[in-house]
N, C-alpha and C positions, 0 to 999 in steps of 0.2 A: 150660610148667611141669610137666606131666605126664610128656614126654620126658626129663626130665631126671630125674625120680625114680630110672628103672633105671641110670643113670649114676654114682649116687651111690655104690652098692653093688660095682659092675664097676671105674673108676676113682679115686672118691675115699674117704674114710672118711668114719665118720657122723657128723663134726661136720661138714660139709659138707651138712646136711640145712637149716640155716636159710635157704640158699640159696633152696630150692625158694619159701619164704612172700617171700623179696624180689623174684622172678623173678614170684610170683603177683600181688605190690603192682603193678609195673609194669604187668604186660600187661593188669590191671584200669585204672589209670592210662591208659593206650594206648586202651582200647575206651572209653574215657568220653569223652577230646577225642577220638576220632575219630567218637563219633556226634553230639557236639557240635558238631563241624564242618558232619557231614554237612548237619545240622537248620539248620543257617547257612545252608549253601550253596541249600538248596533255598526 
């Protein structure tokens, strides 16, 4: 999510900014089942 900040500016325009909070949704989404997994597996 962080990466992509300076991208926004370099290739796309700033409406291209709510991007970064749906990319953050996710990979919050992502670290939640995967330590949920984790906490399964173990």
């Amino acid at each position: 999510m962080a990466l992509f900040i300076p991208t926004i500016f370099i290739f796309y325009n700033e409406s291209a900014a709510v991007y970064v909070l749906i990319y953050g949704i996710i990979a919050t989404i992502g670290n939640l089942l995967g330590s949920l997994i984790k906490k399964m597996s173990n």
